[in-house]
C-alpha positions in Angstrom: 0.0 0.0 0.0 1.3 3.5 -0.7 2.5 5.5 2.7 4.5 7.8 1.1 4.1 11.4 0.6 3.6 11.7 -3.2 0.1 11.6 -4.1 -1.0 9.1 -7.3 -0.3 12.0 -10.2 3.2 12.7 -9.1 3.9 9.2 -9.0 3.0 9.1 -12.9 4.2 12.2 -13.6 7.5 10.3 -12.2 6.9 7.3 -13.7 6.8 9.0 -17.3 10.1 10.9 -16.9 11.5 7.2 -15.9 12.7 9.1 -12.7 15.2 7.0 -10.7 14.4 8.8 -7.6 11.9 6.7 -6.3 14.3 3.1 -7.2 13.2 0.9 -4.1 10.5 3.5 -2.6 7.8 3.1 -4.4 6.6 0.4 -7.5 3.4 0.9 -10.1 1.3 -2.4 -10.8 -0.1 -2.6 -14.3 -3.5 -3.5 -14.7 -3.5 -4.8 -18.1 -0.7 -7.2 -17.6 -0.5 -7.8 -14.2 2.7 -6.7 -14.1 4.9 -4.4 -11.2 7.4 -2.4 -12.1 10.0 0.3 -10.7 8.9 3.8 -12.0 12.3 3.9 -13.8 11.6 0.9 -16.0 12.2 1.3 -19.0 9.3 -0.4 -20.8 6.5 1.6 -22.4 4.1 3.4 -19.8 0.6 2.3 -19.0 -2.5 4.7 -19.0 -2.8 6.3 -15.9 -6.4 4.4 -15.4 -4.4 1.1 -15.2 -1.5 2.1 -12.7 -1.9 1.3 -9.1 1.4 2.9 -6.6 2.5 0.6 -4.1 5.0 1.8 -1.3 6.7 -2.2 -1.8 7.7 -4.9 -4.1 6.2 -7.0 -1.2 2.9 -4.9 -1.4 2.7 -5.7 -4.9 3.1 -9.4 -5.2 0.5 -9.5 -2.4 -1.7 -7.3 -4.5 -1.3 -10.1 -7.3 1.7 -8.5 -9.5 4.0 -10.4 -10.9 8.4 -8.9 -11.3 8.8 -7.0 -14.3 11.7 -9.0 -16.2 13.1 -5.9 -17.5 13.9 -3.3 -14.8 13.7 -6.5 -12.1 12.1 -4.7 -9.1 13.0 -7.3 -6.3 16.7 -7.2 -7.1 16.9 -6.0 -4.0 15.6 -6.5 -0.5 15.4 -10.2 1.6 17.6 -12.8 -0.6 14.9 -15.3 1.2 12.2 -13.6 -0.5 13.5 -12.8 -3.3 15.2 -15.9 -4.2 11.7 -17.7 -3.4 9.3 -15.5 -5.5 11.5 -15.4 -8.5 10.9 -19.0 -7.7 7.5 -19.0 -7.3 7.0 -16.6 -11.0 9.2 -19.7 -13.0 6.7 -21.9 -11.6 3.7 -20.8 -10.4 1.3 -24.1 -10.9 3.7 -25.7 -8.6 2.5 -27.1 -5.7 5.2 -26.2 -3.3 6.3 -27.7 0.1 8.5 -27.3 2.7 10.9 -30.0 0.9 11.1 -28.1 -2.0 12.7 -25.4 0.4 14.7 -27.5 2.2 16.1 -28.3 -1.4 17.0 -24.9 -2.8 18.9 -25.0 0.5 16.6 -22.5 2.6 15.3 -23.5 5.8 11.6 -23.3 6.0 11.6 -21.4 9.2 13.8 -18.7 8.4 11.6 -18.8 5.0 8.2 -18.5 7.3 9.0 -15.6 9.3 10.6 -13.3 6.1 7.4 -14.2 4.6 5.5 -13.2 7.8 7.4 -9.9 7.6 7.1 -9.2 4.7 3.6 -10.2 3.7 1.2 -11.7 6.4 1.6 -15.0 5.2 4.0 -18.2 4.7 5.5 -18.8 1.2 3.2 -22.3 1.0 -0.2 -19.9 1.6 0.9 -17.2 -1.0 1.8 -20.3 -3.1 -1.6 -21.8 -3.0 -3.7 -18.7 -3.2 -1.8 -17.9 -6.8 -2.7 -21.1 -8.0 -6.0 -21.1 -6.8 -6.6 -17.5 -8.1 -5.5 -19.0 -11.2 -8.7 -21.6 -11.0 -10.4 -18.9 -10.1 -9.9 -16.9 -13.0 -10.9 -19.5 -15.4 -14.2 -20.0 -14.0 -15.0 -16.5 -13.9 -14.3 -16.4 -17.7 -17.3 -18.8 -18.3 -13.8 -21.5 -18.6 -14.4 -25.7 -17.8 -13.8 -26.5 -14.0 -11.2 -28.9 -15.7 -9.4 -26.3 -17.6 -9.7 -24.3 -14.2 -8.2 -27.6 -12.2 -5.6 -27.5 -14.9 -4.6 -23.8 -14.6 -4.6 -24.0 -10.6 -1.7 -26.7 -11.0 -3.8 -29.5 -9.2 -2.8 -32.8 -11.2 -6.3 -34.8 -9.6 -9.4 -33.3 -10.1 -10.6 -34.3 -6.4 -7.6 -32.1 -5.7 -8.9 -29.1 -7.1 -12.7 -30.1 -5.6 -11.4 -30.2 -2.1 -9.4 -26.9 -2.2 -12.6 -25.3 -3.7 -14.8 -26.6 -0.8 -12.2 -25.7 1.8 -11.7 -22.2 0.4 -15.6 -21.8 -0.7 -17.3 -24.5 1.3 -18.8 -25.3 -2.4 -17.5 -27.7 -5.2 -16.8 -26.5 -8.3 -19.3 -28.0 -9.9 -21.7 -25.9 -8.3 -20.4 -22.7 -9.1 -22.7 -22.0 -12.2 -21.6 -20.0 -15.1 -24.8 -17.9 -14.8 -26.3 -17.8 -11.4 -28.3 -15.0 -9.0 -25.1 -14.3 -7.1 -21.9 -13.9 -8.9 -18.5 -13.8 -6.9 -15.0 -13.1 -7.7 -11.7 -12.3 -6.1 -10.1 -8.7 -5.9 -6.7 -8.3 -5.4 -5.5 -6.0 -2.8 -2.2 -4.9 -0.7 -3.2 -7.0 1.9 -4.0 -9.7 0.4 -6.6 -11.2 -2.6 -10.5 -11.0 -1.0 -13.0 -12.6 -2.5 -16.8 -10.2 -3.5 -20.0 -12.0 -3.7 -22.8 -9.6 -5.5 -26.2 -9.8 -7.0 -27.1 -7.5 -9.5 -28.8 -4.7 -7.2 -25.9 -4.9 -4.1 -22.7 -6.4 -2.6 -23.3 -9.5 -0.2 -20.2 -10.4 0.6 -16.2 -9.1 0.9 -13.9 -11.5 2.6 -10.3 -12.2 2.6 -9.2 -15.4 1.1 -7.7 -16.9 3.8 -10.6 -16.3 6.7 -11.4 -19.1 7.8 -15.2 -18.2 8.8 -15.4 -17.8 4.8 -17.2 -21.3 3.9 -19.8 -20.7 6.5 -20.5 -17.0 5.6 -21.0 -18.5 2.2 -23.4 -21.3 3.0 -25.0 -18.8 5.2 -25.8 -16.1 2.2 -26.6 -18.5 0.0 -29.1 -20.0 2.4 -30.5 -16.3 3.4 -30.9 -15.7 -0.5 -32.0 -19.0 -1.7 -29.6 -18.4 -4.4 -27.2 -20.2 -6.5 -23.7 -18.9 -6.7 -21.4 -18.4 -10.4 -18.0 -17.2 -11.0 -17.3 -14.1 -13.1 -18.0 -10.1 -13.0 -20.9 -7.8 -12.4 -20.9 -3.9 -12.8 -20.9 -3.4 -9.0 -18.1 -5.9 -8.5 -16.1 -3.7 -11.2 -17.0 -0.3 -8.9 -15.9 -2.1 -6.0 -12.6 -3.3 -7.2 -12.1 0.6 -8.4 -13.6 2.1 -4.7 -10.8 -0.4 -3.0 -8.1 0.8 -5.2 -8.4 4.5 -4.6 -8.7 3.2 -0.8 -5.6 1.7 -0.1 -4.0 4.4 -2.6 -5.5 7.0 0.3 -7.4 8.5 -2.6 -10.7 8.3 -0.6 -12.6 6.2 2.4 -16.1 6.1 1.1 -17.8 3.4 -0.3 -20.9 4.4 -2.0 -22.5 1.3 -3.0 -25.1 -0.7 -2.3 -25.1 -3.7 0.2 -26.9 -6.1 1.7 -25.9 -8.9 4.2 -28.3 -11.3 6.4 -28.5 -10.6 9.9 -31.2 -9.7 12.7 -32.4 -6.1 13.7 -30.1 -5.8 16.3 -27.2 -7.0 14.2 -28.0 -4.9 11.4 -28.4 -1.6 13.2 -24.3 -2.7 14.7 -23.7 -2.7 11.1 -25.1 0.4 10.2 -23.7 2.2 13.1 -20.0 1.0 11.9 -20.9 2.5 8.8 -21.0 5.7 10.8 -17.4 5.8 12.2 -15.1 8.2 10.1 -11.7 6.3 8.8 -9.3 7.6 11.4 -11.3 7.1 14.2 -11.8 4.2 16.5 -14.4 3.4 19.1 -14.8 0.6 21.8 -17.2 -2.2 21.5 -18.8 -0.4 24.9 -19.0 3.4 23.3 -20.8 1.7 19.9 -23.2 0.0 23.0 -23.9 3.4 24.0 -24.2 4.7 20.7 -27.2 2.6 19.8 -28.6 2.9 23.2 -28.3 -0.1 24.2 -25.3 0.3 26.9 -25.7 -3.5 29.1 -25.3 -5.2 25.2 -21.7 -4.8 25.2 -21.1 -8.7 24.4 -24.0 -8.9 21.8 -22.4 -5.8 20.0 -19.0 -7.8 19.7 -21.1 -10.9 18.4 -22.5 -8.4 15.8 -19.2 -7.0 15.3 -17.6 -10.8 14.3 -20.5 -11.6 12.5 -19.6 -8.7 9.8 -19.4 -9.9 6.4 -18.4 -7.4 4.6 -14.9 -6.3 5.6 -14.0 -2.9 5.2 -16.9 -1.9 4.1 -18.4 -2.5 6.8 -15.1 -1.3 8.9 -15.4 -3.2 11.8 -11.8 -3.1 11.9 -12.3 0.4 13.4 -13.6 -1.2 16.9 -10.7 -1.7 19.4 -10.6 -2.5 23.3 -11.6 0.1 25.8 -7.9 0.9 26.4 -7.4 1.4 22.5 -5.8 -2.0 21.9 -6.2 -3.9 19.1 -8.6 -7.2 19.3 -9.7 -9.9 17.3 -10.2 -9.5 13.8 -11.3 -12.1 11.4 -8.8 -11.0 8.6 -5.7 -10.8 11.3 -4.5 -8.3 13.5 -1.9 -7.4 11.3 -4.6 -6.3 8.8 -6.7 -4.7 11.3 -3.5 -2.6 12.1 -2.4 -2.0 8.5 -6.2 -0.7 7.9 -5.7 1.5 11.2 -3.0 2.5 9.9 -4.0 3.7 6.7 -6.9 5.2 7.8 -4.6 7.4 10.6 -3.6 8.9 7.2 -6.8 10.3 6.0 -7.5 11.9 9.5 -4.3 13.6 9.0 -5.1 14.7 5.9 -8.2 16.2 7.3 -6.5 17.6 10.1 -4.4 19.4 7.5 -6.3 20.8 5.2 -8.7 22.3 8.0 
């Protein structure tokens, strides 16, 4: 995600001139080709529509970029890392394991915590969720499930079933081509999420890895008596847009429709969420009071877990009464990156008042 001072224009006014200023600061991700790049690459420059600024080459393979092979932006940083995902780009339908580390003389520890650093997650996980993203994208093209089993890199279709239902809590032979709710992953800075709309709102925005996921699913898809398909829908497209300019610090609103299953009570939590500004935080007992209900400080935190729509929805912005950060279903380390973030915007405001 981009931390830095420059805002998005100055970045590709940089990024035109090829400015070497900015080597190892900050990286653009290209849209159309899924590539990242240093702004000093010498390869011809996007459209400013499909650039996204990241402040890392570790922000941008989580975001779902792959190196550029011509200006080579992880030459530098962890030799762990880098040594690994220039392994993981020569084969990325690999499925990798801790042996295969052990062999390229690395030991799978020292790999798991530069990983951790770096990215929120183990080599193996980032592994799995390119090749599965992979799958993914091949159904949401209207593709076979065996043609999405064969770009995933699983070599047995049960495989490729079972990694589906773990991740979805749905085979694949069940995610219809055309269907009243139509879901699709996003990548992001923090990691790919996964959006589940229909086409009048947004049911669902989870990260991959949650593992509440399958049951939200097989909770939304009992509320709407629906069938769910793989590919795009207009609001999915304004999401993925809204969540870009987010984590660019570009803006903090989400005007969009959505709709997720829940009781009165849980619903008016959700709404009242809705009313916390990015860069400000309240206690699960000060969003009691808020809503009037002050003794329903446990059934508030219920509400609050219960949240399927992630950001959106920021229950991130809840911490303990002392201001410390508690559970979050994405991570903590997300819940502080989105903190974090967000701190940015209310300094913004601060400044320009």
């Amino acid at each position: 995600m981009l931390m830095t001072t420059p805002d998005s224009d100055t970045l590709y006014a940089a990024l035109l001139a090829r400015d070497p200023a900015y080597d190892g600061q900050v990286f653009v991700g290209v849209s159309t080709t899924g590539i990242f790049c240093r702004l000093s690459c010498p390869a011809r420059k996007p459209n400013r529509a499909n650039c996204r600024f990241f402040d890392s080459a570790a922000a941008s393979i989580g975001a779902g970029f792959r190196p550029c092979k011509r200006c080579d932006p992880l030459a530098h940083g962890d030799p762990v890392v880098t040594r690994l995902l220039a392994a993981l780009e020569a084969e990325p339908s690999r499925r990798w394991s801790e042996t295969d580390i052990i062999a390229m003389k690395i030991d799978p520890s020292t790999a798991r915590r530069a990983f951790k650093r770096a990215f929120g997650l183990s080599f193996l996980e980032m592994a799995r969720h390119r090749r599965l993203a992979a799958g993914f994208t091949t159904l949401a093209a209207g593709g076979r499930v065996i043609d999405a089993q064969i770009d995933a890199g699983f070599s047995s279709p049960d495989a490729f079933r079972q990694a589906v239902i773990r991740l979805l809590g749905l085979p694949p032979g069940q995610l219809l081509k055309s269907a009243e709710l139509t879901a699709d992953w996003i990548a992001t800075p923090i990691g790919p999420m996964i959006a589940v709309a229909s086409r009048h709102a947004l049911h669902l925005l989870e990260f991959f890895d949650r593992r509440a996921l399958p049951a939200a699913l097989r909770r939304l898809l009992l509320d709407s008596h629906g069938r769910l398909g793989f590919g795009r829908t207009d609001l999915i497209d304004q999401l993925e847009r809204a969540l870009n300019l987010y984590f660019s610090g570009g803006s903090a609103r989400f005007d969009l429709p959505l709709r997720q299953p829940g009781s009165a009570f849980q619903q008016s939590v959700w709404a009242e969420l809705q009313r916390i500004p990015a860069g400000e935080r309240r206690s699960y007992g000060q969003l009691a009071e808020a809503l009037g209900r002050p003794e329903a400080v446990r059934a508030v935190a219920r509400a609050n877990g219960a949240n399927t729509l992630a950001i959106l929805v920021p229950c991130h912005r809840i911490t303990g009464a002392d201001g410390a950060l508690t559970g979050y279903g994405g991570g903590l380390w997300r819940k502080d990156h989105l903190l974090t973030l967000e701190g940015r915007y209310e300094d913004q405001k601060r400044i320009s008042t």
